[in-house]
N, C-alpha and C positions, 0 to 999 in steps of 0.2 A: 427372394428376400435374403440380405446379410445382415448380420449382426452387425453393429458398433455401440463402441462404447463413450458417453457423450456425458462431458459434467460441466458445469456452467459455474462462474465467481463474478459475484457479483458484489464491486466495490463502491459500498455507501458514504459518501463524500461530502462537507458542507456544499462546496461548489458544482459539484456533477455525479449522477449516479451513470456506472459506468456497468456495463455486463457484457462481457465475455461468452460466449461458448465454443466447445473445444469438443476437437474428436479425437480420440484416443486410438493408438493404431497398436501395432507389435511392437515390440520393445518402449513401451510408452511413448512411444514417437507422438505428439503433439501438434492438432492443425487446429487454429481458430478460422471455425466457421459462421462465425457471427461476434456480431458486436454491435450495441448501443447502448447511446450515451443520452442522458436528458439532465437537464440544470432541474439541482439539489437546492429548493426552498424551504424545505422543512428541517435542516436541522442547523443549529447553530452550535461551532467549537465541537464537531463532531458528534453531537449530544442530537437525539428526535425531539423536536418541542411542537412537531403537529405533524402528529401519525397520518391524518388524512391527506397531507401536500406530500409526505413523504412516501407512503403508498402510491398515489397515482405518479409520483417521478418513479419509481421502481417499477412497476407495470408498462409506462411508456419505453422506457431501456428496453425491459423484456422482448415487449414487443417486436421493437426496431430486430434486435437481436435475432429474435426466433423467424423474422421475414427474410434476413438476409439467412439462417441457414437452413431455411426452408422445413424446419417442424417445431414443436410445442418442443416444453420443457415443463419440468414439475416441482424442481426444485434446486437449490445454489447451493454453495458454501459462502455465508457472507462474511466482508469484512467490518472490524469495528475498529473504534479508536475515540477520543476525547478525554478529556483531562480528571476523567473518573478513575481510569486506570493506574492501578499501581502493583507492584512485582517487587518478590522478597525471593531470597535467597533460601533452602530449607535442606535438612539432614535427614535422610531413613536407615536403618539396619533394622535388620532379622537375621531371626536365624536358617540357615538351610535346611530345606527338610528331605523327609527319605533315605534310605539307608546307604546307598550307593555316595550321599552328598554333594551329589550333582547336580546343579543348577537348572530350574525349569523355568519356564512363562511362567507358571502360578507363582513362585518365588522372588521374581523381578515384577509382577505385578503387588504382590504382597510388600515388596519394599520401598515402591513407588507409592505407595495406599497411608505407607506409614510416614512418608514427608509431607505427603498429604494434610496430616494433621497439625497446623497451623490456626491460631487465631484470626477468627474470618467473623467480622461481626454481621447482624441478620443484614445488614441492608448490603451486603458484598456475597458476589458468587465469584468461583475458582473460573476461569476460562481454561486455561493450561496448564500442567504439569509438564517442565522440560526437565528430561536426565543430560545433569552436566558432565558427569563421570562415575561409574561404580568402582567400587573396592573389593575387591573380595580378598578375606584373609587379611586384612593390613596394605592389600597393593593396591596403588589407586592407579588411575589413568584408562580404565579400560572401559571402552564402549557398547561393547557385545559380551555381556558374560555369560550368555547361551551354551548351556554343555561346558563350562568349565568345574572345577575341583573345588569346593569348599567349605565352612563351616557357618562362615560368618560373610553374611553380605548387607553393602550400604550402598548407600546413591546420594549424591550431592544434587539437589534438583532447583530449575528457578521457576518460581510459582509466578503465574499473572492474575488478578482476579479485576474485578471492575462494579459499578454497582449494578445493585439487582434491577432498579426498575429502568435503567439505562440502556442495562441490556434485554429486559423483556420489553419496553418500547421499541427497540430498533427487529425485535422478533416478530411483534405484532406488525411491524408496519410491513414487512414482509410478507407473513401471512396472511394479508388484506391485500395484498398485492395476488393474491392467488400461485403462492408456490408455498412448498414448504421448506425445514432448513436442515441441510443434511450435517452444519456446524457455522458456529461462531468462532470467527480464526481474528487475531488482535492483526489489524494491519502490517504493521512494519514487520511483524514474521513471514506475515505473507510475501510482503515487499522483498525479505530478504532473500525468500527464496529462487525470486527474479532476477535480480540485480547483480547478487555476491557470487563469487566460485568460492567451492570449499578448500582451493588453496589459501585465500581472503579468511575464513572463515578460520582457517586451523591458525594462521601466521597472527592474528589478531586485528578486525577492525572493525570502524562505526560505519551504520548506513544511518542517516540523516532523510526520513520521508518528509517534503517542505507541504504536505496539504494546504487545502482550501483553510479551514479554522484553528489547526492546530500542527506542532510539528514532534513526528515521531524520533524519538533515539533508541536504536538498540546496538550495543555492543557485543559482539565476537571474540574470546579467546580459546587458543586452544580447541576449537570445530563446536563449542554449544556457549550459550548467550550468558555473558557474566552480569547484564544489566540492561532494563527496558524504562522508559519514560517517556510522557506525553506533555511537551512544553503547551502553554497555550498562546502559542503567536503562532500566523501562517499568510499563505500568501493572499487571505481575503484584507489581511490588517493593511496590507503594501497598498493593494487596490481602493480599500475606502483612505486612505493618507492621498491618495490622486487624486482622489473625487472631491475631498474637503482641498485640498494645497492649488488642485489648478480649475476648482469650481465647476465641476462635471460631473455628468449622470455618475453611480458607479456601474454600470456597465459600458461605459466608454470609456471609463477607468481602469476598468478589464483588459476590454480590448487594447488600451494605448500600452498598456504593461506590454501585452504581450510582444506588437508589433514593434515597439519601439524603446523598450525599457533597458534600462542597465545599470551598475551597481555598481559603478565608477563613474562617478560625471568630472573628474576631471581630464578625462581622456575624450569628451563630446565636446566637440566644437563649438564654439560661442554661435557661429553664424546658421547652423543647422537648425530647421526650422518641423516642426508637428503641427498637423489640424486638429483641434480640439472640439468637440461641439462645446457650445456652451449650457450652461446649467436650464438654463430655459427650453433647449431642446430644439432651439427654432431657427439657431444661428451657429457658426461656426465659428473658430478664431486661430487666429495663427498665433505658437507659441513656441520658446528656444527648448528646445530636446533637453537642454543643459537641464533648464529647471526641474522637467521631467524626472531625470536620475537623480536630480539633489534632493528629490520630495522620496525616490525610490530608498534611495543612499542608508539613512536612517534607520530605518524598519530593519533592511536586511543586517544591519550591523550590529543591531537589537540583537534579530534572532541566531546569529552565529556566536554572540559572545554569549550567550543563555545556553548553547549546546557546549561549547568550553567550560562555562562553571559548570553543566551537570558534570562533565567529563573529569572536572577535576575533583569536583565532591565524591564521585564515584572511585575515585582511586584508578581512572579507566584511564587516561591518557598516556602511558607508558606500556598500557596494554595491546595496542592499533598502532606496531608497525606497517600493518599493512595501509592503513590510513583511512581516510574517510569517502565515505563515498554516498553522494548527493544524489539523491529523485522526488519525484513528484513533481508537479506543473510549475511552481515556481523555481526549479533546481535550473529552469531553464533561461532565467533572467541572465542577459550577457554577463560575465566577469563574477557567478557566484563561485565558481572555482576557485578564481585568485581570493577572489574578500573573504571567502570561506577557509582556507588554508592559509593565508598572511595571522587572522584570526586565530585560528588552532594551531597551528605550527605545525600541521601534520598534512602531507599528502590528497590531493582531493582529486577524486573522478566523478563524471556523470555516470550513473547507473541507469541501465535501461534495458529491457527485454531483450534482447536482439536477435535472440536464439531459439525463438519458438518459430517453428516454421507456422505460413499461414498470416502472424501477424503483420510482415511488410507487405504482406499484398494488399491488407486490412486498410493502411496507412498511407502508402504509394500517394502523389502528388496530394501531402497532409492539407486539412483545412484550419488544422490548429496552428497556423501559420504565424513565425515568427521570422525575425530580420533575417535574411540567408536562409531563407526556406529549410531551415531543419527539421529533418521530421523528429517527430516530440513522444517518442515510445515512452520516454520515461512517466509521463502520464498514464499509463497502461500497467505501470508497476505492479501495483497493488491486484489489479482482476489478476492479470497472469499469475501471480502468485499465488493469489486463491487456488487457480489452477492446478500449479505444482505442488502445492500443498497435497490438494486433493490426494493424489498421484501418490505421495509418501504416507499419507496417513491413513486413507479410507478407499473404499472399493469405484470408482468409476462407474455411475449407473449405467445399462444395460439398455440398449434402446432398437428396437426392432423399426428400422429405415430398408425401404426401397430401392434395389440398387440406382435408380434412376434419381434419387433425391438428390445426391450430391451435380449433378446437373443441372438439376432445375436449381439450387441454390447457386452454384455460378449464372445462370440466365438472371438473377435476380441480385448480384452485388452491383452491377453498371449500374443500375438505375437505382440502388442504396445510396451510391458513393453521391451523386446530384443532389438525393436526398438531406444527406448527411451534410451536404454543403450547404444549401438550406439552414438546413436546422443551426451552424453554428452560427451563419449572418442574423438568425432571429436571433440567439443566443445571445451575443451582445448587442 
């Protein structure tokens, strides 16, 4: 028998719940050895509005998850998000204590305890306390004031809270799922941990998470987060706009997003032609791609100029030299780079995992398959980040496996991956 150490993020989505698990090696080295994904009914704008649809989608993930890496699990870090969420800005000082006036844990937890104290009305709980930078003494800018010299110490921190019964819905339905929750992590932190380098992160920029019901912004200056918010537009609004404009189920509204959508239709050919089913379900129709992107076109134009005015209310767009940077399922729609950055005026890349070992094997000939077979990691943002999250904030549980397990869970991804193929043709 050997030890590993195994934690699992599991990212709850209007449109897919997605789980992750992950083996933790030496040096944190990171292998995803499981992963699945089940379509999210139960929640609308990232909100639970039926624990019971949202439980059995979260136990099916698990499921899938725990077959391809061949054991149980007990518990996640999960992610949240929906347009409950909001985040302030807050100030702590204390005094240093002891006589030497040397900086301890109890000190920096004492100082962060007292930014803590913010008006938080009953129906709001705190999610996170982030330190943006300590002072000590009058100096600011420093990020480790462990073992330093002084008398007087403060923390500039960004507080997230969200509401209370949004986030014990989204615990319960977890819990009914039969795991328990080792944390509530606000998505696009998580996400950010996937996507950004802390080059990105110190020089200044936005990552833009485009989910299923809602779309996350958090902002980067200086290495810790000057501002977070929760638009309510995403890429479910793009897909029912297909389903009402070209009269079709919306899950072949989905689908035609995916396969064939883009977000410049003056650049698609008049003569290019899509099969669409028809609303009836029973017939099919041929229809110009053009319209397609013209009914697309809108929505995304919507939600890119609603991350501009947050950006610019926020006082944040002179802050993201490093510029912007796009993930989640629909970041994937051809040309949101260009419409996304013409928009903002600032720089734009896709953001995507790429760097955890483990997940391109996960992914390898994708079945979330769009125009030019891309494979579409950036959908995976969010679990992985759970992930890494993990990793920097809490302990990696402890899991006594087999040395022979990890074989038998390769004998059993070949016939996941068919699986998994499956599952997304019933998907849409």
């Amino acid at each position: 028998m050997k030890k590993r150490k195994i934690v699992t993020g599991l990212d709850i989505g209007t449109t897919k719940i997605c789980a992750l698990i992950a083996e933790i090696g030496g040096e944190n080295n990171v292998e995803i050895i499981g992963i699945g994904l089940a379509p999210s009914n139960g929640l609308r704008k990232g909100i639970v509005v039926d624990i019971d649809k949202t439980s059995h989608a979260i136990k099916s993930a698990i499921q899938k998850a725990e077959r391809m890496a061949g054991q149980k699990v007990d518990s996640a870090y999960v992610g949240i998000a929906g347009s409950h969420i909001k985040s302030i800005n807050s100030h702590g000082v204390v005094a240093v204590t002891g006589d030497e006036k040397e900086i301890k844990e109890s000190d920096i937890k004492r100082v962060i305890d007292a930014a803590r104290i913010i008006p938080v009305s009953a129906e709001e709980d705190i999610l996170h306390v982030l330190p943006r930078e300590f002072i000590v003494d009058g100096s600011p800018g420093i990020q480790d004031p462990l073992g330093m010299s002084g008398v007087r110490l403060e923390v500039e921190t960004h507080i997230i809270k969200g509401a209370s019964t949004s986030i014990q819905n989204l615990v319960k339905s977890v819990l009914r799922a039969g795991l328990s929750v080792d944390e509530v992590v606000l998505e696009p932190l998580a996400s950010s941990q996937a996507v950004l380098s802390e080059d990105e992160k110190e020089l200044g920029a936005v990552l833009v998470d485009i989910g299923g019901g809602t779309t996350d912004v958090i902002v980067f200056h200086e290495g810790s987060i000057a501002h977070t918010s929760v638009l309510p537009v995403g890429g479910n609004h793009v897909s029912n706009d297909i389903a009402v404009g070209l009269r079709t189920p919306v899950s072949e509204a989905e689908k035609i997003k995916i396969m064939h959508g883009s977000v410049l239709p003056d650049e698609i050919d008049e003569s290019e032609k899509i099969e669409v089913l028809a609303a009836s379900g029973k017939e099919r129709k041929k229809l110009s791609r053009k319209m397609l992107c013209q009914v697309i076109e809108p929505r995304m134009n919507e939600m890119f100029n609603l991350v501009k005015k947050e950006l610019d209310s926020a006082g944040s767009a002179d802050l993201t030299p490093a510029g912007l940077i796009l993930t989640g399922g629909a970041s994937l729609l051809e040309g949101s780079e260009r419409l996304a950055s013409d928009i903002t005026e600032l720089p734009v890349r896709i953001g995507e995992p790429d760097y955890v070992s483990g997940l391109s094997n996960v992914i390898d000939n994708p079945v979330y398959i769009k125009k030019g077979d891309t494979i579409p990691r950036a959908i995976f943002s969010t679990a992985v980040g759970l992930i890494e999250f993990a990793l920097e904030n809490g302990d990696a549980k402890n899991s006594n496996v087999s040395s022979n397990s990890s074989n038998n869970s390769k004998e059993i991804v070949s016939g996941f991956f068919n699986k998994l193929k499956n599952w997304f043709s019933e998907f849409f």
